[in-house]
Wavefront OBJ file of the C-alpha trace (Angstrom):
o trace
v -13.419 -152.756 -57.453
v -15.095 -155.695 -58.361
v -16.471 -153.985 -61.766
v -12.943 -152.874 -62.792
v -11.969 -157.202 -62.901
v -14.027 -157.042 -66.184
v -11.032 -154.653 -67.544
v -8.162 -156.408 -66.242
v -7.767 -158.965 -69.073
v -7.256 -155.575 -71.393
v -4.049 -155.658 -69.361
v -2.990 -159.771 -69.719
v -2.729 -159.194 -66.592
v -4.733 -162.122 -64.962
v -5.982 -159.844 -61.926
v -8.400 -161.396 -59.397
v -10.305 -159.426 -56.951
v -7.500 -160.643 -54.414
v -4.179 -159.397 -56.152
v -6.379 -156.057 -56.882
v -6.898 -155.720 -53.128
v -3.373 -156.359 -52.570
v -1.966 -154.091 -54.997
v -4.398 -151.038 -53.753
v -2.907 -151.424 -49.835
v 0.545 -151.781 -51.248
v 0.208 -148.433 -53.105
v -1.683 -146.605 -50.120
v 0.776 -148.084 -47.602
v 4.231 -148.394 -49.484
v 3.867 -145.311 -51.932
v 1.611 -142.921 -49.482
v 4.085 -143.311 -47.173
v 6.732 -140.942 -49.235
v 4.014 -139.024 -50.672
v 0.287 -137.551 -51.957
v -1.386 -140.494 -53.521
v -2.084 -139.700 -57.298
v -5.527 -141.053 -58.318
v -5.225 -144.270 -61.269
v -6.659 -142.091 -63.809
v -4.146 -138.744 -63.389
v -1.593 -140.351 -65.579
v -1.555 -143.012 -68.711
v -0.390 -146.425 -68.466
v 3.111 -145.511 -69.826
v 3.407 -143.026 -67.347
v 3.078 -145.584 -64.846
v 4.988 -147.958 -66.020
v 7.641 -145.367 -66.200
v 7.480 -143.781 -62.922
v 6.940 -146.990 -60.962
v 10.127 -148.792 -61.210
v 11.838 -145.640 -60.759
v 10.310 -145.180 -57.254
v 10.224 -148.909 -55.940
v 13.781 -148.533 -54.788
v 13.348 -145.529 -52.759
v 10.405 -147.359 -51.184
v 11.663 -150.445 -51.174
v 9.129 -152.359 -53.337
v 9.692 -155.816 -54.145
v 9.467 -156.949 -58.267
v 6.342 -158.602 -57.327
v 5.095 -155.795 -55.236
v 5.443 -154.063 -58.259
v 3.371 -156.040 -60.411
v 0.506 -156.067 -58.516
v 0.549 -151.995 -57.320
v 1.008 -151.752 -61.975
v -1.830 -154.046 -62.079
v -3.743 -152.179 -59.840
v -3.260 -148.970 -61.213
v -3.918 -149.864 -65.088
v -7.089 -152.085 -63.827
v -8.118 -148.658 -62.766
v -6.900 -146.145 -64.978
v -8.824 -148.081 -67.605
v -11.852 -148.344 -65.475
v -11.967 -144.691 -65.410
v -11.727 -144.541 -69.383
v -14.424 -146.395 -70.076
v -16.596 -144.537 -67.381
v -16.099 -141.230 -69.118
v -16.986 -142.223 -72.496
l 1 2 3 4 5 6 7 8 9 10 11 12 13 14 15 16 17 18 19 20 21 22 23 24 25 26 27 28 29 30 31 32 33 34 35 36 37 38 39 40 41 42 43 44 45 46 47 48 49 50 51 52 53 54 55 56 57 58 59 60 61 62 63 64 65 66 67 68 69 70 71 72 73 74 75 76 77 78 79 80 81 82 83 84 85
């Protein structure tokens, strides 16, 4: 995860290799709990920045919980991108 940290400012999203970590557990433990994890790169960042806060009540995810499993998820999502092109 370390390589996707040089994509993270793409996002403004000021991502360490810490709040990546965190946001990765928080989406295996708080969103695989309900359901079948969805890899980073399955769906575009609007996608998840729909979906997201429509779920974080069901699972009861914190605003700040939210940020980071976002962060997480673009950090990757864009990771993939690049690797494909």
């Amino acid at each position: 995860m370390e390589q996707d940290l040089i994509l993270a400012p793409v996002h403004g999203n000021g991502s360490d290799l810490a709040s990546l970590n965190k946001g990765y557990n928080l989406y295996v433990n708080k969103c695989g709990s309900c359901h079948y994890l969805y890899r980073p790169a399955k769906f575009e960042a609007a996608k998840w920045k729909k979906d997201l806060p429509e779920m974080s009540d069901r699972a009861k995810i914190t605003k700040e919980e939210q940020d980071l499993i976002l962060k997480y998820l673009l950090t990757k999502h864009e990771a993939s991108q690049v690797k494909h092109q």
